[in-house]
C-alpha positions in Angstrom: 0.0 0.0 0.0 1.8 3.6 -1.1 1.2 6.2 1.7 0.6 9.8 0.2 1.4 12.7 1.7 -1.3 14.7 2.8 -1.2 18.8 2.6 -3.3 21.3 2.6 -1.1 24.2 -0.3 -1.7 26.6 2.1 0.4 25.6 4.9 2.9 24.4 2.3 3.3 27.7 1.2 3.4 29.3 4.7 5.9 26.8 6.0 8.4 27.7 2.9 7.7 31.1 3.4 8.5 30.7 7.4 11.7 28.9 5.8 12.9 31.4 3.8 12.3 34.2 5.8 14.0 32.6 9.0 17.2 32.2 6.7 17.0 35.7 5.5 16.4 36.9 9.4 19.7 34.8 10.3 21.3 36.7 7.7 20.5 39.8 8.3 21.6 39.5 11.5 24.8 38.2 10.5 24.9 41.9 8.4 24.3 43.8 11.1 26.7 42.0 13.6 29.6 42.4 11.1 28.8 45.7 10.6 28.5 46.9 13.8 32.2 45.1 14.5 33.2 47.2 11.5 32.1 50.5 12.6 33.5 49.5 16.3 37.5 48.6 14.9 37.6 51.5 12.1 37.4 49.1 9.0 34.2 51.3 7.1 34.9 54.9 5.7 32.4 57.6 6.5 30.4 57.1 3.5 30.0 53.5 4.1 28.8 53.9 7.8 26.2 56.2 6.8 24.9 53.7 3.9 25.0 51.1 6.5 22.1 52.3 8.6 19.2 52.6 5.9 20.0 49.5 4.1 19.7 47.5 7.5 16.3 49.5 7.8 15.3 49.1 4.4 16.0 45.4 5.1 13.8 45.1 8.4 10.9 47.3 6.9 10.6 44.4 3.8 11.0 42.0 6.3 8.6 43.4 8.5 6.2 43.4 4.9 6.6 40.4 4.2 5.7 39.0 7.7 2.4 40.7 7.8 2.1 39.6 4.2 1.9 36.2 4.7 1.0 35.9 8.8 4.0 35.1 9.9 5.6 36.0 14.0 8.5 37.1 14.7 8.6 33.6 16.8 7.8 31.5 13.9 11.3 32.9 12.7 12.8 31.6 15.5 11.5 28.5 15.9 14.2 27.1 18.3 15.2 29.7 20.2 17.9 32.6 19.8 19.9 31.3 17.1 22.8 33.9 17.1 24.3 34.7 20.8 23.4 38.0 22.2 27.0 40.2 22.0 
């Protein structure tokens, strides 16, 4: 007897989504760690510090979209817990 997988495309579509957007979460905060470390040891010129700041809020703000597009919590993002250490 062949078992078949039952699922409802909805919750398919939400689970990828949660998927994606927990990778792009883990790398954004990846981005923002680095930069910070950056900006702390002198490695980014003025221009580049200043650029730094509204990308990483252009960034959260589509984030942000996209959650509320498709349902998802901040939580769901973070399924297991805080992935990254806290500095």
């Amino acid at each position: 007897m062949t078992r078949r997988l039952e699922t409802d495309p909805d919750e398919v579509e939400h689970d990828l989504v949660c998927l994606v957007l927990t990778v792009v979460e883990l790398v954004r905060q990846l981005m923002e760690r680095q930069a910070l470390r950056r900006v702390d040891d002198g490695s980014l010129r003025e221009e580049q510090i200043e650029a730094v700041g509204p990308a990483l809020m252009r960034l959260d703000q589509a984030m942000t979209g996209l959650r509320e597009r498709f349902g998802i919590t901040e939580a769901e993002l973070n399924p297991v817990g805080t992935v990254l250490p806290e500095r």
